[in-house]
PyMOL Python script that loads the backbone (N, CA, C, O; Angstrom):
from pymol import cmd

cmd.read_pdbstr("""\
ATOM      1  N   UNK A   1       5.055  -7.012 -14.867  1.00  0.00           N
ATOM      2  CA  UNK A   1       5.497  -6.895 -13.479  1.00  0.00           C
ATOM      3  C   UNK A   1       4.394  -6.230 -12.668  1.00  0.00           C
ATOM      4  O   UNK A   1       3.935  -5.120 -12.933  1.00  0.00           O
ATOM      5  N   UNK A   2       3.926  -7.170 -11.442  1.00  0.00           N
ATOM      6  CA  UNK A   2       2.706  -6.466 -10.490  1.00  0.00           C
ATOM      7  C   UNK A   2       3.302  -5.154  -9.724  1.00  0.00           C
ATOM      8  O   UNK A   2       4.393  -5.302  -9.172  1.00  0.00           O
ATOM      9  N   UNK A   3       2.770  -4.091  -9.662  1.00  0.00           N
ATOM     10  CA  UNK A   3       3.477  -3.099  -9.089  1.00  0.00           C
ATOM     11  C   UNK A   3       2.199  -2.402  -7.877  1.00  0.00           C
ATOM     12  O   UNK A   3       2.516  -1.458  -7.152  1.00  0.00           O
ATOM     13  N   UNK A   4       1.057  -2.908  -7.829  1.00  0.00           N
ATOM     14  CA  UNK A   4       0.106  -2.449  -6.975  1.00  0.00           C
ATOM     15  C   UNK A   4      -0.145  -3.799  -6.972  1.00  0.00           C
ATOM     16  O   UNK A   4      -0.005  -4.713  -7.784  1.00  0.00           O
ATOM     17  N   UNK A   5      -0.863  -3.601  -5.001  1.00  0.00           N
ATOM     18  CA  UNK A   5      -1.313  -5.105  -4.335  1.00  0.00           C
ATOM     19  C   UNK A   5      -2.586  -4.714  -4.496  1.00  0.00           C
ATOM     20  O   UNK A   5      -3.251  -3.690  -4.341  1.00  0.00           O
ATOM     21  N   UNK A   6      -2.809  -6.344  -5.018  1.00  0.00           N
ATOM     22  CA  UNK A   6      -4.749  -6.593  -4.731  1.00  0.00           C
ATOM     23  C   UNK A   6      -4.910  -7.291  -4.253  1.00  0.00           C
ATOM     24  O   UNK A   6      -3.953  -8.057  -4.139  1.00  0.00           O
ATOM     25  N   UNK A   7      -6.275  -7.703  -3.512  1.00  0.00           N
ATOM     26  CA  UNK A   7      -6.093  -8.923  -2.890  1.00  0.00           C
ATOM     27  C   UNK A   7      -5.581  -8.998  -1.561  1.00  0.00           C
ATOM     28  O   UNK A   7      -5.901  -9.927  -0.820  1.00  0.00           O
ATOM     29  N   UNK A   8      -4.968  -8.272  -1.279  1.00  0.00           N
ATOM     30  CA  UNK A   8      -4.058  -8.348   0.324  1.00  0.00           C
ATOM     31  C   UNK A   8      -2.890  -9.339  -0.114  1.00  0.00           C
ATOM     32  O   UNK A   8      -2.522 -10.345   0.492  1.00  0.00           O
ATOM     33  N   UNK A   9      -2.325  -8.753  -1.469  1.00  0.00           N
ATOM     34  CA  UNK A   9      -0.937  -9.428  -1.794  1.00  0.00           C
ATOM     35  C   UNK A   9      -0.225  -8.162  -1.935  1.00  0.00           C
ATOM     36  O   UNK A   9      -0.550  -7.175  -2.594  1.00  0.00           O
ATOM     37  N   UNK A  10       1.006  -8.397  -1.060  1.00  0.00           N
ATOM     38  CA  UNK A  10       1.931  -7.374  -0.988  1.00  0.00           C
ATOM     39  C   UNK A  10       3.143  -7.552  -1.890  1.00  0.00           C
ATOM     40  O   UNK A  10       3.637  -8.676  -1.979  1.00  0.00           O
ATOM     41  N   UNK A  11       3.627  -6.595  -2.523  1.00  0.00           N
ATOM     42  CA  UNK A  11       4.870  -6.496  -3.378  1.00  0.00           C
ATOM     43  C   UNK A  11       6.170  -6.153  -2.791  1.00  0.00           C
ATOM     44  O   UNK A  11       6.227  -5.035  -2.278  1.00  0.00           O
ATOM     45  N   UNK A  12       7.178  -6.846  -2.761  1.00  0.00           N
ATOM     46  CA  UNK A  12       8.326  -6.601  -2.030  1.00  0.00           C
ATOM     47  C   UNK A  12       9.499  -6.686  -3.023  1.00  0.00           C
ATOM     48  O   UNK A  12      10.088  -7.698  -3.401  1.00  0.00           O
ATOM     49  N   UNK A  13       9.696  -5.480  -3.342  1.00  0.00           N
ATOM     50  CA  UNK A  13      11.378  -5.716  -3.887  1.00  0.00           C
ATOM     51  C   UNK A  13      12.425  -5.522  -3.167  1.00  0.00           C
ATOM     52  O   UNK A  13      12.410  -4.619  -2.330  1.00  0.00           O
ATOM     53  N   UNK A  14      13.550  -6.330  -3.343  1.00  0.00           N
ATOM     54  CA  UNK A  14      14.508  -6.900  -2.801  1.00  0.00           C
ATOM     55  C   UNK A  14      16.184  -6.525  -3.625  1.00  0.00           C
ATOM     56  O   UNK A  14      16.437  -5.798  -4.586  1.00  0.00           O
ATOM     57  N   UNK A  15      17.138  -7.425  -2.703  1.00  0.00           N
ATOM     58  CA  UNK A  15      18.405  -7.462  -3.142  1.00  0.00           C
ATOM     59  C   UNK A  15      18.746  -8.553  -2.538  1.00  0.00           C
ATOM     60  O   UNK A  15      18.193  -8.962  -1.516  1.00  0.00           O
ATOM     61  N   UNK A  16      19.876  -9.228  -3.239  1.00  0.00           N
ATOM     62  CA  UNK A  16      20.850 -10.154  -2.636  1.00  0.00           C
ATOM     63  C   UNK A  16      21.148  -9.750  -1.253  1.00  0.00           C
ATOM     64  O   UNK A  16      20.559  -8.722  -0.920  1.00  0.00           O
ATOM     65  N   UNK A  17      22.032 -10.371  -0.206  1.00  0.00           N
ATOM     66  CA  UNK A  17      22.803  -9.946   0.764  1.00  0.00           C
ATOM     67  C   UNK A  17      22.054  -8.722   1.786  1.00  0.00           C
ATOM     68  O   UNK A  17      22.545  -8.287   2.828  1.00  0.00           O
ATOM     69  N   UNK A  18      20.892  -8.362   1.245  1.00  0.00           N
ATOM     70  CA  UNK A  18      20.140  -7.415   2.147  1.00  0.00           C
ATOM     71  C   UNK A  18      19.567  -7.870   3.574  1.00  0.00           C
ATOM     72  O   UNK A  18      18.843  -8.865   3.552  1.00  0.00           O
ATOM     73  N   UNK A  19      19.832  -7.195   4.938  1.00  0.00           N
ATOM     74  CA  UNK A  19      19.561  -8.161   5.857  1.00  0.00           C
ATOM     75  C   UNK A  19      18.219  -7.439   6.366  1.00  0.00           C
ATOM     76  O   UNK A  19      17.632  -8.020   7.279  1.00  0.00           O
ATOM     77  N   UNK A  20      17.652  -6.215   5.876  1.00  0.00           N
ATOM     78  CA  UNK A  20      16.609  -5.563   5.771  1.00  0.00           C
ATOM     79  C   UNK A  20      15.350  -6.457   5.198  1.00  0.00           C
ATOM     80  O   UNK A  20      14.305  -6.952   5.619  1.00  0.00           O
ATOM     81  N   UNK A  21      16.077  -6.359   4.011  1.00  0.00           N
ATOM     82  CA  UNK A  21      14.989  -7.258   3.050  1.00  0.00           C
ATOM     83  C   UNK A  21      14.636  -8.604   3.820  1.00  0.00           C
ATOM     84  O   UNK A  21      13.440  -8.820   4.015  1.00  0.00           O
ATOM     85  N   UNK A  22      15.486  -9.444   4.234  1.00  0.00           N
ATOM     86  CA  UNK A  22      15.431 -10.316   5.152  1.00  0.00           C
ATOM     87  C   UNK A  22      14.630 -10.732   6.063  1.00  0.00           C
ATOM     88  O   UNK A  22      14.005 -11.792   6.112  1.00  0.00           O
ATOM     89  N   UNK A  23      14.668  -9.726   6.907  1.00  0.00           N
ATOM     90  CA  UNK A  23      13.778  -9.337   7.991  1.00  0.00           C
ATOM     91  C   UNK A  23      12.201  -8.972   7.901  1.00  0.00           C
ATOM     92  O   UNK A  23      11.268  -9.306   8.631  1.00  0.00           O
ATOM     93  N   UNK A  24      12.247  -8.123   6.677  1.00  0.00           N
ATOM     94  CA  UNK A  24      10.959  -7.766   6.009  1.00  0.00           C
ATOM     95  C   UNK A  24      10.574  -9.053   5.888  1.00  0.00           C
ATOM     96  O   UNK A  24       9.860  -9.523   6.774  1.00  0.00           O
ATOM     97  N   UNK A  25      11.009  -9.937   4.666  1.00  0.00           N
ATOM     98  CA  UNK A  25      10.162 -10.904   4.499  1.00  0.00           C
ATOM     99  C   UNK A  25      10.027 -11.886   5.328  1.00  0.00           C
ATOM    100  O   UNK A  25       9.135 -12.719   5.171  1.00  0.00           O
ATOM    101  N   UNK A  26      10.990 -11.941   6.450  1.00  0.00           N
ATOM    102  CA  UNK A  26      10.732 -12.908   7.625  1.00  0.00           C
ATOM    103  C   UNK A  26       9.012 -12.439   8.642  1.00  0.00           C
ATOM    104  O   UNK A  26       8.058 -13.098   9.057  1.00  0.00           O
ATOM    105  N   UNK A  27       9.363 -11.125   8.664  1.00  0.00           N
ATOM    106  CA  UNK A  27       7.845 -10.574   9.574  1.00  0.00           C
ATOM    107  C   UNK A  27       6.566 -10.850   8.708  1.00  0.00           C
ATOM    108  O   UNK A  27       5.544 -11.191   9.303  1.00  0.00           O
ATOM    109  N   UNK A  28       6.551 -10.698   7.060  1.00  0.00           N
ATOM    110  CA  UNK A  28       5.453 -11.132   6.246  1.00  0.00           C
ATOM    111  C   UNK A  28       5.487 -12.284   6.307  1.00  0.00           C
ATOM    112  O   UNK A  28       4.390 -12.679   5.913  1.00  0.00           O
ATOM    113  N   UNK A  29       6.269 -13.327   6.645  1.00  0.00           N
ATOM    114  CA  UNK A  29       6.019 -14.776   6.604  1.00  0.00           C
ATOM    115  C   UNK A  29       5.302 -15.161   7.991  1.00  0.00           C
ATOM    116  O   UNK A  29       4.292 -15.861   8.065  1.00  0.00           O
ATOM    117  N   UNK A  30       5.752 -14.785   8.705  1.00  0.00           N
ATOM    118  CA  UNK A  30       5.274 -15.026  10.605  1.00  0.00           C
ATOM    119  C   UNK A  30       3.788 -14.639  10.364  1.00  0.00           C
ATOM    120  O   UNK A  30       2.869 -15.309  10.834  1.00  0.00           O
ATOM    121  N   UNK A  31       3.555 -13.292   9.451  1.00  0.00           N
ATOM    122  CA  UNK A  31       1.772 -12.683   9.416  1.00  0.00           C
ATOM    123  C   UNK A  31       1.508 -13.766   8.583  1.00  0.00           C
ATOM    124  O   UNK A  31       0.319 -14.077   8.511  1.00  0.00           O
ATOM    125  N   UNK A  32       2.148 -14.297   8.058  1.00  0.00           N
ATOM    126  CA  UNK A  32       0.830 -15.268   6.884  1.00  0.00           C
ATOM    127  C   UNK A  32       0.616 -14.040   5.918  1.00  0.00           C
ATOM    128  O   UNK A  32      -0.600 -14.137   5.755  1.00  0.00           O
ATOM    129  N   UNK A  33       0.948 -13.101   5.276  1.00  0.00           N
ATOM    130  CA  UNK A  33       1.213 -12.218   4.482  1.00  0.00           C
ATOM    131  C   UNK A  33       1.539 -13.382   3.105  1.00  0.00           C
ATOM    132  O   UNK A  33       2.335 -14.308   2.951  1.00  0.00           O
ATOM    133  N   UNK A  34       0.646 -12.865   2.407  1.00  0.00           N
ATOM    134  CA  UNK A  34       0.832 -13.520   0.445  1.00  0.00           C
ATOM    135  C   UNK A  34       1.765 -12.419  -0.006  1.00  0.00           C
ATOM    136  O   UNK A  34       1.508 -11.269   0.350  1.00  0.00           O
ATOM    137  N   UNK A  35       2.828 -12.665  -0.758  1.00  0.00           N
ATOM    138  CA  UNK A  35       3.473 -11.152  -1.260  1.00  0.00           C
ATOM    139  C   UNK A  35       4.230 -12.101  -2.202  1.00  0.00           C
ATOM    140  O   UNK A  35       4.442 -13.313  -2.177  1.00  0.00           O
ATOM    141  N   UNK A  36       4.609 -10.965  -3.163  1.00  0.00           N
ATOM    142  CA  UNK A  36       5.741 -11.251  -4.388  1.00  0.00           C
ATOM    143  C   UNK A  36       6.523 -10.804  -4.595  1.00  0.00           C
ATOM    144  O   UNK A  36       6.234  -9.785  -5.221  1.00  0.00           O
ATOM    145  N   UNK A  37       8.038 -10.954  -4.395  1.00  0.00           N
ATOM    146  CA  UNK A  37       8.789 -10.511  -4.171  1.00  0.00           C
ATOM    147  C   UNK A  37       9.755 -10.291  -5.747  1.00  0.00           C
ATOM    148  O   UNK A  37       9.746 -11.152  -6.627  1.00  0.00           O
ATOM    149  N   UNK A  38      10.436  -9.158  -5.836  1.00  0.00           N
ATOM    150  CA  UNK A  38      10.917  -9.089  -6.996  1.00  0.00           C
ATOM    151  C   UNK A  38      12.914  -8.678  -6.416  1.00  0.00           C
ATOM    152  O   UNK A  38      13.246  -7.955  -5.476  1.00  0.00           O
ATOM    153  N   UNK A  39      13.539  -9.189  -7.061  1.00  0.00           N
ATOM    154  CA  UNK A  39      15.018  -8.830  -6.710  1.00  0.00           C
ATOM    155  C   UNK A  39      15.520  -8.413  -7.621  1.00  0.00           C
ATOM    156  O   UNK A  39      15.448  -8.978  -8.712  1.00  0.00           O
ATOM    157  N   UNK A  40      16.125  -7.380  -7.434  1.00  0.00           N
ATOM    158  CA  UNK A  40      16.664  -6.246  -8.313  1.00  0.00           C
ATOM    159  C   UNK A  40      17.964  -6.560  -9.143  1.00  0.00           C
ATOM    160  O   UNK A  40      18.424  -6.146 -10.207  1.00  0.00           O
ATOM    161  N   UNK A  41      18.403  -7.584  -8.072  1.00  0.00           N
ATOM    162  CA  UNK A  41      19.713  -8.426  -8.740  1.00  0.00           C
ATOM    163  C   UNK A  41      19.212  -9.171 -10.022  1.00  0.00           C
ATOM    164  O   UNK A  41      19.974  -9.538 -10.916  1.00  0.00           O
ATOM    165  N   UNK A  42      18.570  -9.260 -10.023  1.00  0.00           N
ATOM    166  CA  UNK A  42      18.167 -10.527 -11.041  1.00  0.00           C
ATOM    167  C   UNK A  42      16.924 -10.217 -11.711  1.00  0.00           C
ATOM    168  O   UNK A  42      16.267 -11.112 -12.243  1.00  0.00           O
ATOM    169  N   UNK A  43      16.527  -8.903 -11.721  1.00  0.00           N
ATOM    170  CA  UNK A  43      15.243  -8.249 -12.619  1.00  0.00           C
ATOM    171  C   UNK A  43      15.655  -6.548 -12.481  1.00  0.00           C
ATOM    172  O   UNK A  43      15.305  -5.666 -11.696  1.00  0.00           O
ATOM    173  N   UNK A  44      16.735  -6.596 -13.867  1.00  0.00           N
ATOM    174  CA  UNK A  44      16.416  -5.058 -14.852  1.00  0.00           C
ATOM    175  C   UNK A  44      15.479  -4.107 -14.435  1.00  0.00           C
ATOM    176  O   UNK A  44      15.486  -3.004 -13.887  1.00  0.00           O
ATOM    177  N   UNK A  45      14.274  -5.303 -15.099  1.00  0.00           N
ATOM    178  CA  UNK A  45      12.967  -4.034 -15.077  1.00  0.00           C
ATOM    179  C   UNK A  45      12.802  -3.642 -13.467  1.00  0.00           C
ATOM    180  O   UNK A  45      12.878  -2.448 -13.176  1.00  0.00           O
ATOM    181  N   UNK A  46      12.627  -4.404 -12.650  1.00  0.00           N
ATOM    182  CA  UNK A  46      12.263  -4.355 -11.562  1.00  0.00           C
ATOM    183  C   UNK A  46      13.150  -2.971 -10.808  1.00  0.00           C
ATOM    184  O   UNK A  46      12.542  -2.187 -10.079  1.00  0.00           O
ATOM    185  N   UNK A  47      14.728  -2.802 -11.115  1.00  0.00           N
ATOM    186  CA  UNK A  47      15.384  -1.762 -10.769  1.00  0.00           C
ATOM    187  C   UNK A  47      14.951  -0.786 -11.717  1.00  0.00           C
ATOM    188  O   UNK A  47      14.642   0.254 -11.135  1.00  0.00           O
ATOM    189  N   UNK A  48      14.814  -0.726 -12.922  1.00  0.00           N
ATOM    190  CA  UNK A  48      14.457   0.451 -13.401  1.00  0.00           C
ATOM    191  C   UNK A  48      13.056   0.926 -12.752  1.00  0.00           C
ATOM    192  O   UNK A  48      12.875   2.135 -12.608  1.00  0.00           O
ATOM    193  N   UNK A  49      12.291   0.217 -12.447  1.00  0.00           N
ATOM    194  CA  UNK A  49      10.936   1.045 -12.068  1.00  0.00           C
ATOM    195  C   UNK A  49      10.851   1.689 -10.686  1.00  0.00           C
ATOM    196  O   UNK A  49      10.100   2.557 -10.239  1.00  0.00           O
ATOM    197  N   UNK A  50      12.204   0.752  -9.964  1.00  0.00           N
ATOM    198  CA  UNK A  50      12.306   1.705  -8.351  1.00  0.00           C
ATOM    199  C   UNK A  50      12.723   3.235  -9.074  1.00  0.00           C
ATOM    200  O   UNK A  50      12.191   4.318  -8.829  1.00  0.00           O
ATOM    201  N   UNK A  51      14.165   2.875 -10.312  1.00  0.00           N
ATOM    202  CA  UNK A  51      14.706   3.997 -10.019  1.00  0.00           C
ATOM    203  C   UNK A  51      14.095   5.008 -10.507  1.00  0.00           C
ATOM    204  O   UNK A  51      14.447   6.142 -10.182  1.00  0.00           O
ATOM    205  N   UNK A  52      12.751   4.731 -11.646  1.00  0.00           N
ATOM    206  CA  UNK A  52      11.835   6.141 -12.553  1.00  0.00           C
ATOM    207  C   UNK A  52      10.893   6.131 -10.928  1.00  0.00           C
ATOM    208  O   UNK A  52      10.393   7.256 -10.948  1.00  0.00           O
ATOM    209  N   UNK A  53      10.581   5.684 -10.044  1.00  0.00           N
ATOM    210  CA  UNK A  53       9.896   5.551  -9.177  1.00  0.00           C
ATOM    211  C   UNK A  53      10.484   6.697  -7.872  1.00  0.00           C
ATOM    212  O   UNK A  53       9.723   7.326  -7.136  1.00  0.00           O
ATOM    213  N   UNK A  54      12.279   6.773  -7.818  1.00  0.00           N
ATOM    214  CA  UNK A  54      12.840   7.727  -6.821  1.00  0.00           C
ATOM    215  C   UNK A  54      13.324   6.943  -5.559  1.00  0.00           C
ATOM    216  O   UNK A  54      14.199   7.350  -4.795  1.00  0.00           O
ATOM    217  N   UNK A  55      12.691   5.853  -5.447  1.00  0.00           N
ATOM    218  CA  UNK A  55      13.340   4.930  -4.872  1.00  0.00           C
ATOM    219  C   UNK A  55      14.863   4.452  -4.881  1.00  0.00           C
ATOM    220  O   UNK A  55      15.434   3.961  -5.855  1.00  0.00           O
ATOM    221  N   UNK A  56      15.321   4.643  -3.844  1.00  0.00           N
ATOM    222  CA  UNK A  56      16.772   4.002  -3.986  1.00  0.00           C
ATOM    223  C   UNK A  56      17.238   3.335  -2.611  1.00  0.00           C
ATOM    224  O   UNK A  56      18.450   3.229  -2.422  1.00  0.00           O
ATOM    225  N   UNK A  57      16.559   2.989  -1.872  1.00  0.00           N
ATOM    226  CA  UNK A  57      16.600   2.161  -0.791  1.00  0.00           C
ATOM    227  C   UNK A  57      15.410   0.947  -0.922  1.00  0.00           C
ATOM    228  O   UNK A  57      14.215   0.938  -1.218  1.00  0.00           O
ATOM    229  N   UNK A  58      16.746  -0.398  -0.408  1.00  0.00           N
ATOM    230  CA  UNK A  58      15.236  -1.365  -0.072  1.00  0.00           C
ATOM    231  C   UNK A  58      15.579  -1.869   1.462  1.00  0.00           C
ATOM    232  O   UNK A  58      16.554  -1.535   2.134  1.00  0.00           O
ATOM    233  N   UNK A  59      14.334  -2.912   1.892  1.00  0.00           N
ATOM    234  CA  UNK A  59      13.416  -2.991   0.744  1.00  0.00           C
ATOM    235  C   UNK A  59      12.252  -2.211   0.455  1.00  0.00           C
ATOM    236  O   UNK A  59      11.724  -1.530   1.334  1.00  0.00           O
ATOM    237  N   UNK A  60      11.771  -2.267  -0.829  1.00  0.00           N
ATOM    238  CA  UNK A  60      10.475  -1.331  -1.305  1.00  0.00           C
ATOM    239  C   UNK A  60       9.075  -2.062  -1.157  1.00  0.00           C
ATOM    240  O   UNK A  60       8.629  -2.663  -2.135  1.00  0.00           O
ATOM    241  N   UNK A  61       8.382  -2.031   0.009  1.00  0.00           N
ATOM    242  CA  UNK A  61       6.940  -2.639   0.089  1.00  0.00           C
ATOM    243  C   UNK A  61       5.904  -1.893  -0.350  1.00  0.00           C
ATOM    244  O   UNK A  61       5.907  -0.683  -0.125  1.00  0.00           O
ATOM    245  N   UNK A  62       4.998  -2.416  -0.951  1.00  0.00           N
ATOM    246  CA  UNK A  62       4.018  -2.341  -1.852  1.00  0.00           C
ATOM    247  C   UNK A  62       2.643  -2.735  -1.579  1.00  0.00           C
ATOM    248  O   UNK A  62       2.120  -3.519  -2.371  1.00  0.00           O
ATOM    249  N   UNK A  63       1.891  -2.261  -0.452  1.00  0.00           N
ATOM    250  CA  UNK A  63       0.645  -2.812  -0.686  1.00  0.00           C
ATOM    251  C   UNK A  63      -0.398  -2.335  -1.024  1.00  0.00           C
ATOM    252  O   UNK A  63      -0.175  -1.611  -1.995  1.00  0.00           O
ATOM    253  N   UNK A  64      -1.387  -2.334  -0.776  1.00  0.00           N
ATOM    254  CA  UNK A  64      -2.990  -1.495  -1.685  1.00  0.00           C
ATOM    255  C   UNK A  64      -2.956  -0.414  -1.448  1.00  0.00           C
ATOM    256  O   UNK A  64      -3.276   0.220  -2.453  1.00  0.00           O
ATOM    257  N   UNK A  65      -2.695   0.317  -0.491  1.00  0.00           N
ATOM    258  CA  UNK A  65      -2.929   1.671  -0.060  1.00  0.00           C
ATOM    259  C   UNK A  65      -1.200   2.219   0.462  1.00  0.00           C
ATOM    260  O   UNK A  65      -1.037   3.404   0.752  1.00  0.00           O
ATOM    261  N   UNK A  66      -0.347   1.505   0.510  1.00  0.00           N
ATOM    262  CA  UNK A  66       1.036   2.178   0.948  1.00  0.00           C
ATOM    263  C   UNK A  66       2.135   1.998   0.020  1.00  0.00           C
ATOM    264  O   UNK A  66       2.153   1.229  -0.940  1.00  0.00           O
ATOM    265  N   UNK A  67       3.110   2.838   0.430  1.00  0.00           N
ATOM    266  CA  UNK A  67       4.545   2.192  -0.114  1.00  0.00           C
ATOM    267  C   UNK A  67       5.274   2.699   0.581  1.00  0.00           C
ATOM    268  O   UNK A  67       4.995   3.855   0.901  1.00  0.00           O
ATOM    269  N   UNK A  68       6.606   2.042   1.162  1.00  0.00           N
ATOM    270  CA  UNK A  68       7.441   2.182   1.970  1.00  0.00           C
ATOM    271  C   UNK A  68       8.511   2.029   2.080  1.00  0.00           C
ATOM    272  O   UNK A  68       8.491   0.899   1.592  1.00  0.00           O
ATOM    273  N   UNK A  69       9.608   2.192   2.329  1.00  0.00           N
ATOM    274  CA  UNK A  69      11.399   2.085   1.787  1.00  0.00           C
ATOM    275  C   UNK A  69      12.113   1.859   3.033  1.00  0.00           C
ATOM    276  O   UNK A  69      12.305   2.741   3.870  1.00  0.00           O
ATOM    277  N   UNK A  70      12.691   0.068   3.182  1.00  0.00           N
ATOM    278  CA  UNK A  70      13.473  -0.138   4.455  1.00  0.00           C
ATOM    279  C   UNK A  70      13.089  -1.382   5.423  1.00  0.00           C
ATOM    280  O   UNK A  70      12.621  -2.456   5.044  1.00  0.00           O
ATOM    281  N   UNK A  71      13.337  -1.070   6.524  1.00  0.00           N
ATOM    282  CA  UNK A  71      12.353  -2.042   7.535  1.00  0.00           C
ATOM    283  C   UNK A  71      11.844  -1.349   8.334  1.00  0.00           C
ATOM    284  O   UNK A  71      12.455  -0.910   9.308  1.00  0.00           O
ATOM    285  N   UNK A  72      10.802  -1.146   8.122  1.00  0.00           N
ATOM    286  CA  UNK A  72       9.289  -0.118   8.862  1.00  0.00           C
ATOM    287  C   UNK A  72       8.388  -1.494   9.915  1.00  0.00           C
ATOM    288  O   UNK A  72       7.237  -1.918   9.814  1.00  0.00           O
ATOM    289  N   UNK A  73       9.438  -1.849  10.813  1.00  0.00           N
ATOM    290  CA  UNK A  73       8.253  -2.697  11.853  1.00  0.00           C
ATOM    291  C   UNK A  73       7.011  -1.620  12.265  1.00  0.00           C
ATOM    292  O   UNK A  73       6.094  -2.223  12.822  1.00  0.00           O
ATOM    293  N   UNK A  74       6.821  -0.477  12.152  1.00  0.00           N
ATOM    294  CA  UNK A  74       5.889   0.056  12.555  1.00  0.00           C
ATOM    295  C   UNK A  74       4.634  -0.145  11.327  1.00  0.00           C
ATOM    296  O   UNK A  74       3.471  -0.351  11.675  1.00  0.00           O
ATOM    297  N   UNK A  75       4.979  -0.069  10.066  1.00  0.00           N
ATOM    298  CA  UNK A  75       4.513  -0.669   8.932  1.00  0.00           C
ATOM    299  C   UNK A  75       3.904  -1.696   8.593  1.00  0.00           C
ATOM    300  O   UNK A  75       2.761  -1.639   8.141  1.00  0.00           O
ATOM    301  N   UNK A  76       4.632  -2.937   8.769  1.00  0.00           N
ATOM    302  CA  UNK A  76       4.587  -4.082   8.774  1.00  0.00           C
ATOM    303  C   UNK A  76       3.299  -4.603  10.220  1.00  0.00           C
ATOM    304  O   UNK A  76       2.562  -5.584  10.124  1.00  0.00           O
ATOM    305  N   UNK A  77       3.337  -3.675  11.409  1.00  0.00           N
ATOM    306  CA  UNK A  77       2.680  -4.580  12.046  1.00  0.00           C
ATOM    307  C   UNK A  77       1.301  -3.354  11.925  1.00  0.00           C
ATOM    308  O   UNK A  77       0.277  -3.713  12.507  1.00  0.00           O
ATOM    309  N   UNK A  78       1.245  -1.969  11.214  1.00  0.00           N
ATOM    310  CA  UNK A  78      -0.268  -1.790  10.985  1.00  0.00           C
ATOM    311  C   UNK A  78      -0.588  -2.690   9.851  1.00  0.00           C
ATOM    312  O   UNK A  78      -1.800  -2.902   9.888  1.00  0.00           O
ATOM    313  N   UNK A  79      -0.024  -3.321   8.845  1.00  0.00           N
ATOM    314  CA  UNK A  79      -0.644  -4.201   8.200  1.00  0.00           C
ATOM    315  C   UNK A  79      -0.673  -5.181   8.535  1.00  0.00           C
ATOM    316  O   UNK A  79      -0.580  -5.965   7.590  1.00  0.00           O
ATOM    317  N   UNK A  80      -0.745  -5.567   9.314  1.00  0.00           N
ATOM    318  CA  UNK A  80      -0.861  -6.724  10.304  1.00  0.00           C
ATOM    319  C   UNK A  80      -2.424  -6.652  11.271  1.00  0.00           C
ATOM    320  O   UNK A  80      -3.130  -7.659  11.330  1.00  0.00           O
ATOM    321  N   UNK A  81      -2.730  -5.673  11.811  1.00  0.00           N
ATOM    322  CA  UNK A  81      -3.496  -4.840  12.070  1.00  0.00           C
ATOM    323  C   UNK A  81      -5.144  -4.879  11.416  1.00  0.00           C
ATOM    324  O   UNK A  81      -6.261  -5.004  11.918  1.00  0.00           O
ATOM    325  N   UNK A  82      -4.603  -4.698  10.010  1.00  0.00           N
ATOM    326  CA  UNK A  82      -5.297  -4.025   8.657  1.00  0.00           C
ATOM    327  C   UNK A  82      -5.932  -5.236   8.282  1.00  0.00           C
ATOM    328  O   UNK A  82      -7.151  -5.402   8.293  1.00  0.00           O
ATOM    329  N   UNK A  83      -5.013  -6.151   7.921  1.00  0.00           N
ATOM    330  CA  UNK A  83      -5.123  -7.208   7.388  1.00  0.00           C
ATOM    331  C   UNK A  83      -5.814  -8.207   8.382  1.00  0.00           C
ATOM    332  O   UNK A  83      -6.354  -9.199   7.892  1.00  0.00           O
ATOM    333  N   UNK A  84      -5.838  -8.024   9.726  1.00  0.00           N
ATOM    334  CA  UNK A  84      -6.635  -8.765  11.118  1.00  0.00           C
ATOM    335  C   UNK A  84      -6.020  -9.927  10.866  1.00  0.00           C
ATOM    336  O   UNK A  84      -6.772 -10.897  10.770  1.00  0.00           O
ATOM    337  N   UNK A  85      -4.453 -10.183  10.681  1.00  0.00           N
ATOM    338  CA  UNK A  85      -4.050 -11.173  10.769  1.00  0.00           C
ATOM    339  C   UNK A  85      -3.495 -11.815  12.172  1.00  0.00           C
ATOM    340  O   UNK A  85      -2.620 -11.151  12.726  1.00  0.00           O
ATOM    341  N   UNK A  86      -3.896 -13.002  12.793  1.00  0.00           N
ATOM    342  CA  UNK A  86      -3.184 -12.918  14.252  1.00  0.00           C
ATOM    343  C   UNK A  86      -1.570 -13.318  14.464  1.00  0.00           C
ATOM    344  O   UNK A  86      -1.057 -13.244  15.581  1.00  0.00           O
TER     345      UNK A  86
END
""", "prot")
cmd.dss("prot")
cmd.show_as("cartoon", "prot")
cmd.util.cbc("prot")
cmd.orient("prot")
């Protein structure tokens, strides 16, 4: 399981029914953002490593230099920024 971004590929874990998560990955899709998304519903490991991690809110974004818990548009558009994506 990728748990640090390289590359300017971002890691996004997720949940079913999340309208956070949603949104998150709707704003990484609009940037042209590469990311991999992992759902907690449907990957064990993936919840165990939020929860040895302290994490208990998503979604959990993951990129080279950050990590972040929720929907952080303030987040999302410095990597936007970062990334000099238009």
């Amino acid at each position: 399981m990728t748990t640090v971004s390289t590359n300017n590929v971002v890691t996004v874990y997720t949940k079913n029914n999340c309208q956070q998560c949603k949104m998150t990955k709707r704003k990484l899709q609009a940037m042209g953002v590469d990311y991999h998304e992992y759902n907690v519903d449907n990957d064990p490991k993936a919840l165990e490593y939020l929860l040895e991690k302290g994490w208990t809110s998503l979604p959990v974004v993951v990129t080279e230099d950050d990590v972040w818990m929720g929907l952080r548009m303030d987040k999302l558009n410095n990597l936007q920024k970062k990334m000099k994506i238009s």
